[in-house]
PQR file of N, CA, C, O and H, with PARSE charges and radii, in Angstrom:
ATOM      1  N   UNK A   1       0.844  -1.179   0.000 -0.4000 1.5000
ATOM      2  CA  UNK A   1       0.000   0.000   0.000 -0.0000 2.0000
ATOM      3  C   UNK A   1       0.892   1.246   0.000  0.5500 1.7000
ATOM      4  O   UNK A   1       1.774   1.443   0.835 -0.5500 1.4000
ATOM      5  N   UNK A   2       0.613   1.993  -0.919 -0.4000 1.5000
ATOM      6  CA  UNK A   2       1.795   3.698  -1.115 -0.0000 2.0000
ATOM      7  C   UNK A   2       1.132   4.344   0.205  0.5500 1.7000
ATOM      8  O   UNK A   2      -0.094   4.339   0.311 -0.5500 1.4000
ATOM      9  H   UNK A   2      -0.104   1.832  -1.597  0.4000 1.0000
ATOM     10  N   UNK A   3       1.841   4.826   1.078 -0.4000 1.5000
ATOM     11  CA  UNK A   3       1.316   5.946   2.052 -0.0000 2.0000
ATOM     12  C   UNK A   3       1.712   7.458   1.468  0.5500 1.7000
ATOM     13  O   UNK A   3       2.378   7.597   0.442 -0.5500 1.4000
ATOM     14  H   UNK A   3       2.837   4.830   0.992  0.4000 1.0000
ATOM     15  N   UNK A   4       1.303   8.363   2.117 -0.4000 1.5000
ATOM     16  CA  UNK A   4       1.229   9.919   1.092 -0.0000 2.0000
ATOM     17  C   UNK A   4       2.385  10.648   0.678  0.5500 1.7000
ATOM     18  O   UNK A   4       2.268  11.660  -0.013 -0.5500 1.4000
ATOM     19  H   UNK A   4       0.762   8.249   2.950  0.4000 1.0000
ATOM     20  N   UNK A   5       3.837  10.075   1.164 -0.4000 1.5000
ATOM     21  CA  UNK A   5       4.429  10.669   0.639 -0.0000 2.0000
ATOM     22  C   UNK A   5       5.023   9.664  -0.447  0.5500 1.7000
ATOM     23  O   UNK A   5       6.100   9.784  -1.031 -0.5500 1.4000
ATOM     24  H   UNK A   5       3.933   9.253   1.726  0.4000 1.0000
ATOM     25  N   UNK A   6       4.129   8.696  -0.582 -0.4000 1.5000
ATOM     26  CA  UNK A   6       4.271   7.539  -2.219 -0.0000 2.0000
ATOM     27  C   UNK A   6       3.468   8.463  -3.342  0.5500 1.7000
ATOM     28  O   UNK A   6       3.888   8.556  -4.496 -0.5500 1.4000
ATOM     29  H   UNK A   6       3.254   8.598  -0.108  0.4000 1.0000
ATOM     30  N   UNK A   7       2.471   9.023  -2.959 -0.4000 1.5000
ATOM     31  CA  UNK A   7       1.276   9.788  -3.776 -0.0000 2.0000
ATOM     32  C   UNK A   7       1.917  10.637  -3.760  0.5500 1.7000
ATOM     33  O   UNK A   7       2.438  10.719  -4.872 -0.5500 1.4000
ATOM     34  H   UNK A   7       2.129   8.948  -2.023  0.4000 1.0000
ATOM     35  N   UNK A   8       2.189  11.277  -3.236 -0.4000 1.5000
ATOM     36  CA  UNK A   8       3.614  12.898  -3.651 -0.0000 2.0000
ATOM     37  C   UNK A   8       4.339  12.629  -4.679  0.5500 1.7000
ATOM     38  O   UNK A   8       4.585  13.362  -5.637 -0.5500 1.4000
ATOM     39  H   UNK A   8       1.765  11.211  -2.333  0.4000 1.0000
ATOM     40  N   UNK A   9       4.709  11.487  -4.464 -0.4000 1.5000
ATOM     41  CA  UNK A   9       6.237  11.308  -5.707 -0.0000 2.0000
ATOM     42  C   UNK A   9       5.807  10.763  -6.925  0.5500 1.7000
ATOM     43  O   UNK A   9       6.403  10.946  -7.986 -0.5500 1.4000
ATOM     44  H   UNK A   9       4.509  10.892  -3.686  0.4000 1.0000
ATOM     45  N   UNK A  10       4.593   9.971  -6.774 -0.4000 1.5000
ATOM     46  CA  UNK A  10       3.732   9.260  -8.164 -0.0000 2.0000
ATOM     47  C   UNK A  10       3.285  10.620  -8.769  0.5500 1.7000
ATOM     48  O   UNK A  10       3.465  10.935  -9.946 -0.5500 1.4000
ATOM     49  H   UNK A  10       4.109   9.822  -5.911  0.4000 1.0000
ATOM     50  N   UNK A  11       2.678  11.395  -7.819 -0.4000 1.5000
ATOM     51  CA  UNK A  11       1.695  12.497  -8.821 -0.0000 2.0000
ATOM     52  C   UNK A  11       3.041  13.494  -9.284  0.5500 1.7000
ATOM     53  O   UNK A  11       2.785  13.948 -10.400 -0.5500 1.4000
ATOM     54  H   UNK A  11       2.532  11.140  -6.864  0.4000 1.0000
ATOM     55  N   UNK A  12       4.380  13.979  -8.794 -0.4000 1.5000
ATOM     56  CA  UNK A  12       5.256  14.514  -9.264 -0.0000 2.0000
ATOM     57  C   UNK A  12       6.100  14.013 -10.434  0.5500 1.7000
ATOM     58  O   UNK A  12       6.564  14.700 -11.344 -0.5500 1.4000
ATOM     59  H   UNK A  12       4.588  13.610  -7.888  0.4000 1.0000
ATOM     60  N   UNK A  13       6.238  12.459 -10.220 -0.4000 1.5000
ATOM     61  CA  UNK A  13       6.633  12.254 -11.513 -0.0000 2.0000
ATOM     62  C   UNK A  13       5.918  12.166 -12.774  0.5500 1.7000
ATOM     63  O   UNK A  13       6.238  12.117 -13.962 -0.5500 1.4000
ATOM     64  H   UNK A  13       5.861  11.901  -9.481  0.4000 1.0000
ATOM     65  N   UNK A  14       4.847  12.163 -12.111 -0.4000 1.5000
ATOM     66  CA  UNK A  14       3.711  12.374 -12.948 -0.0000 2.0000
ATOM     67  C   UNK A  14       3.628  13.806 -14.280  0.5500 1.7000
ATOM     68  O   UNK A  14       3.698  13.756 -15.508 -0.5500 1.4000
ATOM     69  H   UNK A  14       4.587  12.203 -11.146  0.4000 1.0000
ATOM     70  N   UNK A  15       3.424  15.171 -13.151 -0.4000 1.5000
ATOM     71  CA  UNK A  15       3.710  15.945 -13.642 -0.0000 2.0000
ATOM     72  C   UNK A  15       4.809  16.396 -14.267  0.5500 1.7000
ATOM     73  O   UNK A  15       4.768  17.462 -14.881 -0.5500 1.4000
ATOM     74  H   UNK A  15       3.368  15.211 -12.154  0.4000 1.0000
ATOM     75  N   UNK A  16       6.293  15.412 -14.173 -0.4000 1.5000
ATOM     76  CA  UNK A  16       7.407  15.859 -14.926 -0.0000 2.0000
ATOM     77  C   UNK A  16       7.417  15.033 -15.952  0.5500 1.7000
ATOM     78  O   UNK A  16       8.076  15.106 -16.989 -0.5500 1.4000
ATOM     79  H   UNK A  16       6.326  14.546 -13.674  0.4000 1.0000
ATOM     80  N   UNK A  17       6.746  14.339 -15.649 -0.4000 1.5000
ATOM     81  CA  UNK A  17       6.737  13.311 -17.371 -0.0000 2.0000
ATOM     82  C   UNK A  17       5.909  14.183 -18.109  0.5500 1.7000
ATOM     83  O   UNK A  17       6.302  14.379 -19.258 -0.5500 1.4000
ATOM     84  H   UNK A  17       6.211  14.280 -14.806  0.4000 1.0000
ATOM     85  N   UNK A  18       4.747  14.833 -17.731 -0.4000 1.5000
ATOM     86  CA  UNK A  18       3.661  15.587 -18.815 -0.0000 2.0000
ATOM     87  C   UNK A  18       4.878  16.855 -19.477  0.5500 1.7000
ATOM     88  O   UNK A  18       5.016  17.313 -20.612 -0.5500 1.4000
ATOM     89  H   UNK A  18       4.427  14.673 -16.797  0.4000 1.0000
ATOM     90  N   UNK A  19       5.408  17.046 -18.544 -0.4000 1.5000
ATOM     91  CA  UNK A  19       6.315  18.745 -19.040 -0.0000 2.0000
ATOM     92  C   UNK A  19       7.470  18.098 -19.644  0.5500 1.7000
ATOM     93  O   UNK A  19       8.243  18.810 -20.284 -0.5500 1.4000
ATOM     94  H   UNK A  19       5.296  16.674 -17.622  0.4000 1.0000
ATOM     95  N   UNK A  20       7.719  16.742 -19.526 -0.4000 1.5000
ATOM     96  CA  UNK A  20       9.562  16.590 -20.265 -0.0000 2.0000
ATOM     97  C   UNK A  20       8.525  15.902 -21.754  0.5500 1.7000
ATOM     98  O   UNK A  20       8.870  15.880 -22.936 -0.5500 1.4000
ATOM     99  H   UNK A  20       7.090  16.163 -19.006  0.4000 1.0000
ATOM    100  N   UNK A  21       7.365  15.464 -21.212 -0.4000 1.5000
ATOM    101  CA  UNK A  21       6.692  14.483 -23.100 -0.0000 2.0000
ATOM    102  C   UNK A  21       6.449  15.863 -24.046  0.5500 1.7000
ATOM    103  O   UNK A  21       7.038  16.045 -25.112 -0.5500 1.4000
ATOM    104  H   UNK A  21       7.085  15.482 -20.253  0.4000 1.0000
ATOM    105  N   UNK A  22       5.650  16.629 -23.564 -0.4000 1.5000
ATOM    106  CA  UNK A  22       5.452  18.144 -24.139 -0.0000 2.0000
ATOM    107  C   UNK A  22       6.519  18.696 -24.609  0.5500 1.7000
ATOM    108  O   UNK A  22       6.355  19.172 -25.732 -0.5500 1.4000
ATOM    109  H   UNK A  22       5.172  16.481 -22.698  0.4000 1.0000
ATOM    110  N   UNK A  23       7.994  18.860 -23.980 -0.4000 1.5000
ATOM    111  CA  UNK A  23       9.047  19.305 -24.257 -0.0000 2.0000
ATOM    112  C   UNK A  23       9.453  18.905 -25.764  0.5500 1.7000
ATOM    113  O   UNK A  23       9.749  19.627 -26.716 -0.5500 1.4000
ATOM    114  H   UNK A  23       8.127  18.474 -23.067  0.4000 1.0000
ATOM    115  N   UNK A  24       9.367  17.542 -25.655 -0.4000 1.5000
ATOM    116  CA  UNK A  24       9.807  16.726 -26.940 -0.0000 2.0000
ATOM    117  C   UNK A  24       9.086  17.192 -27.945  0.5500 1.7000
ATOM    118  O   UNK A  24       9.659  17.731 -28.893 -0.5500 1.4000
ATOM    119  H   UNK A  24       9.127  16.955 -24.882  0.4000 1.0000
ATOM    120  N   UNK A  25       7.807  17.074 -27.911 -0.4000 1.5000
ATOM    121  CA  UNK A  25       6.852  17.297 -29.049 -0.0000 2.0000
ATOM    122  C   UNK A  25       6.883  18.613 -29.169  0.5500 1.7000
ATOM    123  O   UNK A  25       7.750  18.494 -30.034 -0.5500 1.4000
ATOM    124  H   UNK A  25       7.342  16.637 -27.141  0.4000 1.0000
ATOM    125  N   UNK A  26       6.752  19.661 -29.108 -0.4000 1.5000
ATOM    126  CA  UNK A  26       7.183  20.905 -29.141 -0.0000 2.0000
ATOM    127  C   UNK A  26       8.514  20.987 -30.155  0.5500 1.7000
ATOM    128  O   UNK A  26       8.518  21.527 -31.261 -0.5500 1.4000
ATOM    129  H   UNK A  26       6.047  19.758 -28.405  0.4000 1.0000
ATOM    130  N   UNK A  27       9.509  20.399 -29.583 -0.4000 1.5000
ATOM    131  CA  UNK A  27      10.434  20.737 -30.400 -0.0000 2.0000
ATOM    132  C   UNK A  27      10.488  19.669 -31.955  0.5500 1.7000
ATOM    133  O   UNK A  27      11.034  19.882 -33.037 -0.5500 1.4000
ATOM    134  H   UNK A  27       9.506  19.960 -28.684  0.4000 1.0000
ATOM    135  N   UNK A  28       9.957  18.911 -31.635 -0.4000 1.5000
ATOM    136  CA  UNK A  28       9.267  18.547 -32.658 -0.0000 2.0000
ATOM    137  C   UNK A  28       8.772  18.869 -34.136  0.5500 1.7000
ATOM    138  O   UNK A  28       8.918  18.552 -35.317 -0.5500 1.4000
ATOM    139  H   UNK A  28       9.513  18.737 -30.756  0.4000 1.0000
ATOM    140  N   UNK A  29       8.071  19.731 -33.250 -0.4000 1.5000
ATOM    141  CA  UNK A  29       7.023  20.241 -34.059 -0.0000 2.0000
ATOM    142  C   UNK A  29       7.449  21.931 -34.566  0.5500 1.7000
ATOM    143  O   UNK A  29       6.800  22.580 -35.386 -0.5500 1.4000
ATOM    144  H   UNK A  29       7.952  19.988 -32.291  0.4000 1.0000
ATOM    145  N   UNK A  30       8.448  22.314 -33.985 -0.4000 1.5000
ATOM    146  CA  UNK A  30       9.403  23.460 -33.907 -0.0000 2.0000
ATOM    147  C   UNK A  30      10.367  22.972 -35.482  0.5500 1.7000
ATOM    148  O   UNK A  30      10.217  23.495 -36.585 -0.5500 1.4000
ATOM    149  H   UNK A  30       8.975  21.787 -33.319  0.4000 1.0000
ATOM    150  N   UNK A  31      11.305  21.874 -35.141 -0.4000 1.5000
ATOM    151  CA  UNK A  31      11.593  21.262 -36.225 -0.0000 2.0000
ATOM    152  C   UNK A  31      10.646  21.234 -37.463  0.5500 1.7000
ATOM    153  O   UNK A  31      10.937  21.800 -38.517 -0.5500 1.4000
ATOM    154  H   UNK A  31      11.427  21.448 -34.245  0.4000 1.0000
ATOM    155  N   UNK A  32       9.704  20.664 -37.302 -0.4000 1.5000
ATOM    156  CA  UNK A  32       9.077  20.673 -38.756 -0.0000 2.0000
ATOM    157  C   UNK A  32       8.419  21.670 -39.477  0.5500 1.7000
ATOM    158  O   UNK A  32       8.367  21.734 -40.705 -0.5500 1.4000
ATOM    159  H   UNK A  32       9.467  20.203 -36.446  0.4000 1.0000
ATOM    160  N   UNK A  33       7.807  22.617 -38.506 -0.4000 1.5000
ATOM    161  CA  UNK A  33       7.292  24.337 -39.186 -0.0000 2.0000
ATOM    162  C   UNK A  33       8.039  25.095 -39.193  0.5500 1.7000
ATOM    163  O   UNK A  33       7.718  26.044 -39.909 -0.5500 1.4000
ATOM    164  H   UNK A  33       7.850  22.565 -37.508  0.4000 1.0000
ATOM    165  N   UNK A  34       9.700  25.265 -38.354 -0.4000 1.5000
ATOM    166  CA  UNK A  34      10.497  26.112 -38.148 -0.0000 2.0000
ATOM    167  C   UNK A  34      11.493  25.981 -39.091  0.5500 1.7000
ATOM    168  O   UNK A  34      11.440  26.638 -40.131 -0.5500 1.4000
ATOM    169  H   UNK A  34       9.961  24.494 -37.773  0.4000 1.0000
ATOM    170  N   UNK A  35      12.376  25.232 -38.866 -0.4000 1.5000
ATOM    171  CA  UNK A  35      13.782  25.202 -39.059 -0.0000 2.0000
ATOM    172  C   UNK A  35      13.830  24.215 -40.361  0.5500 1.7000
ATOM    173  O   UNK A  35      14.438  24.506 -41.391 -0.5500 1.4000
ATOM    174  H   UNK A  35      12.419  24.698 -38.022  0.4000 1.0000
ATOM    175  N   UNK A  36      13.287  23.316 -40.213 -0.4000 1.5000
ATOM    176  CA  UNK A  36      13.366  22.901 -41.646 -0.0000 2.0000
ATOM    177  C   UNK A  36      13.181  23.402 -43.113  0.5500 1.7000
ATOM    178  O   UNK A  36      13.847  23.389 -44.148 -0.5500 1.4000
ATOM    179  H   UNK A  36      12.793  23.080 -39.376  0.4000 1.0000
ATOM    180  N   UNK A  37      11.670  23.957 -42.614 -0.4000 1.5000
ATOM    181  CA  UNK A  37      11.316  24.900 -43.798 -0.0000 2.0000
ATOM    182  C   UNK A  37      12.816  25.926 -44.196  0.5500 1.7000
ATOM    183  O   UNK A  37      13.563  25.881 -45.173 -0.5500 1.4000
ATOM    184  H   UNK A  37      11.128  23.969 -41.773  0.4000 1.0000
ATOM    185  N   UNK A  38      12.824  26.576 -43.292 -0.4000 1.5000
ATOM    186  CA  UNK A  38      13.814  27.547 -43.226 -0.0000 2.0000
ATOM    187  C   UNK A  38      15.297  27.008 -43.856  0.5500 1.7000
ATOM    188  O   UNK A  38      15.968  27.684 -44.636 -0.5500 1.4000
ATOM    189  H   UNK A  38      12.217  26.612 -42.498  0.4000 1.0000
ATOM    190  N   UNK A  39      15.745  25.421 -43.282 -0.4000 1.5000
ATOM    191  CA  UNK A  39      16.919  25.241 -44.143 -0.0000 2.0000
ATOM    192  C   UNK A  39      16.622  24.834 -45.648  0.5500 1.7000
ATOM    193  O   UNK A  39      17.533  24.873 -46.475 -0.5500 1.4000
ATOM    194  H   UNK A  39      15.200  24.872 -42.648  0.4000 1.0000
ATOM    195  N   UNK A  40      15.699  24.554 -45.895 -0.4000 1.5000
ATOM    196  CA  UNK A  40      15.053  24.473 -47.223 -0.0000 2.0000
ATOM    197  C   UNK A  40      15.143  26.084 -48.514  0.5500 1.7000
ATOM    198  O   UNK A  40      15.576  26.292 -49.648 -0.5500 1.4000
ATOM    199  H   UNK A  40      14.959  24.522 -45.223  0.4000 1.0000
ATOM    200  N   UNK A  41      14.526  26.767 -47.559 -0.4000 1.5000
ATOM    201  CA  UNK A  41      14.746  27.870 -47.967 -0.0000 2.0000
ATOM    202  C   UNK A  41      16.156  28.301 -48.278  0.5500 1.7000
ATOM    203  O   UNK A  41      16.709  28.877 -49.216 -0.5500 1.4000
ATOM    204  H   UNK A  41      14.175  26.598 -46.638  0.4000 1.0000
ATOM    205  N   UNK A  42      16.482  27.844 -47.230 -0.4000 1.5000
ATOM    206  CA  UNK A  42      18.616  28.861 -47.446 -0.0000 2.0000
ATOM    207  C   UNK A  42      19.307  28.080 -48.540  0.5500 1.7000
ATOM    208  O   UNK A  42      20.236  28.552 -49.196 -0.5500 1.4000
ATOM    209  H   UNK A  42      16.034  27.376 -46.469  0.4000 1.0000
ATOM    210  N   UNK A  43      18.734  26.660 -48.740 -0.4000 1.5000
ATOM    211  CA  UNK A  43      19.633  25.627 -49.830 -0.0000 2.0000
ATOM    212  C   UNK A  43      19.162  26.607 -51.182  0.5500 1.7000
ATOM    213  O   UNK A  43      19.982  27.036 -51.994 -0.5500 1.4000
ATOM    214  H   UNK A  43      17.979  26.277 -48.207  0.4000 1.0000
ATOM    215  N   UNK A  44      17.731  26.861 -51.251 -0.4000 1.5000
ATOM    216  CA  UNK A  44      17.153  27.139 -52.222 -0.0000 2.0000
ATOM    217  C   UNK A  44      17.998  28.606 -53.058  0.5500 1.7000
ATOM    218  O   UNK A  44      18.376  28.921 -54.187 -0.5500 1.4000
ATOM    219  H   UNK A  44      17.065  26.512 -50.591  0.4000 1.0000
ATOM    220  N   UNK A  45      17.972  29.134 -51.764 -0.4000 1.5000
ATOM    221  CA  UNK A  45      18.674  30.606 -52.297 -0.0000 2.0000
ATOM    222  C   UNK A  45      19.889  30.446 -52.995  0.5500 1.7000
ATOM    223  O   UNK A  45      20.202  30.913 -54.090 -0.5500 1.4000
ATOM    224  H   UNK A  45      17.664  28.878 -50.847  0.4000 1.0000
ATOM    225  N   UNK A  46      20.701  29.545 -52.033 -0.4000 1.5000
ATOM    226  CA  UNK A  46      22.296  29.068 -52.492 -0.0000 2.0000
ATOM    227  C   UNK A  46      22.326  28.761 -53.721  0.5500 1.7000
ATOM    228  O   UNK A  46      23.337  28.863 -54.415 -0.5500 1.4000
ATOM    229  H   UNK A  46      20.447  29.166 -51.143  0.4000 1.0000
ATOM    230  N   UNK A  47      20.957  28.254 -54.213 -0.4000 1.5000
ATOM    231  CA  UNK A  47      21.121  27.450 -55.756 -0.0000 2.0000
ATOM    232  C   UNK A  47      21.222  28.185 -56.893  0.5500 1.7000
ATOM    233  O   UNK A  47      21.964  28.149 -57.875 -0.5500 1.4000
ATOM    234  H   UNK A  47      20.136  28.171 -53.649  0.4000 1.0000
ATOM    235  N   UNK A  48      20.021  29.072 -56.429 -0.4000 1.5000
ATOM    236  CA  UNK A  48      19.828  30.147 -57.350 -0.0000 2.0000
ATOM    237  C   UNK A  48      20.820  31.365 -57.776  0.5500 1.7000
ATOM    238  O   UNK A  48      20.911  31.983 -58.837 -0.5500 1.4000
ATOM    239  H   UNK A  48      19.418  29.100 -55.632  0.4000 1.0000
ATOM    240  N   UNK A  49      21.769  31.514 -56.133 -0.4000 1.5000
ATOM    241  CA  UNK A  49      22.845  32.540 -56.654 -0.0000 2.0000
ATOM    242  C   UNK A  49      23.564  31.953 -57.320  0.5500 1.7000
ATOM    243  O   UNK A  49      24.064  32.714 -58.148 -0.5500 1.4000
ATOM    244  H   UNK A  49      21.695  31.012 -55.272  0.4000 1.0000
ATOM    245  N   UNK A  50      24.137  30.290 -57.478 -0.4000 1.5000
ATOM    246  CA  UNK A  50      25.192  29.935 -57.926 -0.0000 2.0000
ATOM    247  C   UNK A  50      24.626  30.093 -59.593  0.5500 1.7000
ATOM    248  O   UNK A  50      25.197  30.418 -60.634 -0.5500 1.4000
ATOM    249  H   UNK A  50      23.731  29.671 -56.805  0.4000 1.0000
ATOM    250  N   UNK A  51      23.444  29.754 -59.316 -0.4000 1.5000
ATOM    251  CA  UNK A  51      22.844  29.313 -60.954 -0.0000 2.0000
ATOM    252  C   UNK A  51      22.775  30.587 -61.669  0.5500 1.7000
ATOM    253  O   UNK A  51      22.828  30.581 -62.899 -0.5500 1.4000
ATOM    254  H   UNK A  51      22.980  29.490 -58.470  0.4000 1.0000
ATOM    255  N   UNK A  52      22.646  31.835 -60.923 -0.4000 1.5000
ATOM    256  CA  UNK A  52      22.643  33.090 -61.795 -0.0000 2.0000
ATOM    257  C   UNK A  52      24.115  33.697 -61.718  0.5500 1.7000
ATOM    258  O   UNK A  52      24.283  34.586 -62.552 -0.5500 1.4000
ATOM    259  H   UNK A  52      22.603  31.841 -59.924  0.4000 1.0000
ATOM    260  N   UNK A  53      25.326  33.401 -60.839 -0.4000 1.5000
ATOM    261  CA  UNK A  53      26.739  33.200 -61.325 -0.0000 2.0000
ATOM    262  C   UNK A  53      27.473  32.495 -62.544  0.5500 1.7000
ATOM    263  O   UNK A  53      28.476  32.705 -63.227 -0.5500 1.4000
ATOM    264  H   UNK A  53      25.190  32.678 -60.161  0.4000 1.0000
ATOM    265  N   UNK A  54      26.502  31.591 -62.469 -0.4000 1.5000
ATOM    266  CA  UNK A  54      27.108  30.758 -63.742 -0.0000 2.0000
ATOM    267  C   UNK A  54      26.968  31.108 -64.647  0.5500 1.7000
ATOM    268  O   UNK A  54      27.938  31.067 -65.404 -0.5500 1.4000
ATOM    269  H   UNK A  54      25.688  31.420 -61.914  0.4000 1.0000
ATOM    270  N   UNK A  55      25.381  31.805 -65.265 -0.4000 1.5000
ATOM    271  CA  UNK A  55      24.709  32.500 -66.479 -0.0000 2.0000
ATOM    272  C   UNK A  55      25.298  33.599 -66.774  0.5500 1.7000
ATOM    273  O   UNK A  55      25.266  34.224 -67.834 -0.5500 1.4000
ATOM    274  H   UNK A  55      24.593  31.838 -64.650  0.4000 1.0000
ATOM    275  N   UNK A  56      25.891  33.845 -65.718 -0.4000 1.5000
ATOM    276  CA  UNK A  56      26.560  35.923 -66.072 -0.0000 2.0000
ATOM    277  C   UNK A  56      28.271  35.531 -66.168  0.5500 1.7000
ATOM    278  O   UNK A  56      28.965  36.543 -66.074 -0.5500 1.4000
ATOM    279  H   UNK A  56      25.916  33.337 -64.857  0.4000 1.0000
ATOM    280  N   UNK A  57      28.965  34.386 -66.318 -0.4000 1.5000
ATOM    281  CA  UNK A  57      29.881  33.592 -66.382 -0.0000 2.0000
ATOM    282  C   UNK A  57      29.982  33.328 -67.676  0.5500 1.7000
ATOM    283  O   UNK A  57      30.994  33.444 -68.368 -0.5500 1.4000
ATOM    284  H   UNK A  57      28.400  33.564 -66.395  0.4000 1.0000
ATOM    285  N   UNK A  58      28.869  32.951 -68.019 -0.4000 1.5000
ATOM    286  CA  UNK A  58      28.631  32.118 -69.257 -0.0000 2.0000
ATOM    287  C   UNK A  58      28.368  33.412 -70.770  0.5500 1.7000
ATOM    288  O   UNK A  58      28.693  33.388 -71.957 -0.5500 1.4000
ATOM    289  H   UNK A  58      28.047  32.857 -67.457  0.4000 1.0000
ATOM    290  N   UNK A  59      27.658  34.364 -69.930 -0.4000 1.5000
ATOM    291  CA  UNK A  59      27.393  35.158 -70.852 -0.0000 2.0000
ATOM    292  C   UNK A  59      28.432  36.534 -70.743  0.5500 1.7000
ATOM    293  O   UNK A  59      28.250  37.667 -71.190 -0.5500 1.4000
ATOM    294  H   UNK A  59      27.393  34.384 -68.966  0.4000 1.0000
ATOM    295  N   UNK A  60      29.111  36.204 -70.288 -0.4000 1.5000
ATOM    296  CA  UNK A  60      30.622  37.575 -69.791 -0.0000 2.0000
ATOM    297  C   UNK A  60      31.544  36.656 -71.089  0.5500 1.7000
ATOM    298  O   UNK A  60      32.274  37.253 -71.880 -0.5500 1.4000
ATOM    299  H   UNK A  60      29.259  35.284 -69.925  0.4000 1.0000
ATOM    300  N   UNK A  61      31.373  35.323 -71.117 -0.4000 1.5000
ATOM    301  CA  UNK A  61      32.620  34.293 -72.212 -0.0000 2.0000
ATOM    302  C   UNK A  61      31.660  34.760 -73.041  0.5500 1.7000
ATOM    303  O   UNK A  61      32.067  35.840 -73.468 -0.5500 1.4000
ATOM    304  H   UNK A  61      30.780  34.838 -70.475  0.4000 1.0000
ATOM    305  N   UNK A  62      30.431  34.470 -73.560 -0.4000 1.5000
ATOM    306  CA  UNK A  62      30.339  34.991 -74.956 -0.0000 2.0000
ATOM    307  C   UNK A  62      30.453  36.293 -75.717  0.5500 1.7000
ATOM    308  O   UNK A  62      30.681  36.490 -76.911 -0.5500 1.4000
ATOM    309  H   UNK A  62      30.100  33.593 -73.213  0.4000 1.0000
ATOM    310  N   UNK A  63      30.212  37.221 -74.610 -0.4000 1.5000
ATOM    311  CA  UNK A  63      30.505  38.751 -75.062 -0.0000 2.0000
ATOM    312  C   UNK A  63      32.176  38.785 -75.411  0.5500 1.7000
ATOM    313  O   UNK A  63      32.401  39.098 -76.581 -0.5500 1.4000
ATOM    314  H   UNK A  63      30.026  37.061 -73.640  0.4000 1.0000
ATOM    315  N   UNK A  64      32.943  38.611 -74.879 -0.4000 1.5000
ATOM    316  CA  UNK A  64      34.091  38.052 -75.061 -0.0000 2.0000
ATOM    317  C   UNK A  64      34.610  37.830 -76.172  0.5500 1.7000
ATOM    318  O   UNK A  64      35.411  38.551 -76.768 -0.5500 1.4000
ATOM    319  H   UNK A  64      32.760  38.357 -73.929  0.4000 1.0000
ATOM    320  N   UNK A  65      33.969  36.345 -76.653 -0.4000 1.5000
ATOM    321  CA  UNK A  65      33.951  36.017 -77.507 -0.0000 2.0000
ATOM    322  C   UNK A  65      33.343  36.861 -79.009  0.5500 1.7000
ATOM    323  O   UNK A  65      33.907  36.899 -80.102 -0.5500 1.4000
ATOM    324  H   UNK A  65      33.318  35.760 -76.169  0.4000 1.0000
ATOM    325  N   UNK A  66      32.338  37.338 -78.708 -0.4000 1.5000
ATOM    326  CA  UNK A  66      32.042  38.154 -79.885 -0.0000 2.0000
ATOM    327  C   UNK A  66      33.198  39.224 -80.619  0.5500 1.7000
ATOM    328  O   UNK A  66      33.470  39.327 -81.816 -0.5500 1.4000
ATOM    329  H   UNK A  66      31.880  37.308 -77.819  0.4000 1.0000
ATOM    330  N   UNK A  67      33.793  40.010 -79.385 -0.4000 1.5000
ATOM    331  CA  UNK A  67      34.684  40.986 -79.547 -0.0000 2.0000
ATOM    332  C   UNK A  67      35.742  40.667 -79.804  0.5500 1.7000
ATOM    333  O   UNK A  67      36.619  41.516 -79.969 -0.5500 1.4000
ATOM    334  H   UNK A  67      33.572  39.927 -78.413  0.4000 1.0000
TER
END
């Protein structure tokens, strides 16, 4: 039989399991609307500057070339 200071420590670990399970899922979920999107985004940009470096690369050799 738990006497009350068994029910103290059941209902406390209780409540630290609800705040450390929440913790997880939160960041979770932080991860998937936050930061991911976001590194998605920064790859995206990276691509595009390289890809419009290359075109003004490409088209700096043909002017070049014309002359």
């Amino acid at each position: 039989m738990v006497n009350e200071l068994g029910w103290f420590y059941i209902g406390g670990m209780t409540v630290l399991f609800f705040f450390w399970a929440y913790g997880i899922v939160s960041f979770l979920l932080d991860l998937k609307n936050k930061f991911i999107p976001k590194g998605r985004q920064y790859l995206r940009g990276r691509r595009r500057i390289k890809e419009k470096e290359r075109r003004e690369k490409e088209r700096e050799e043909r002017e070049e070339q014309l002359y």
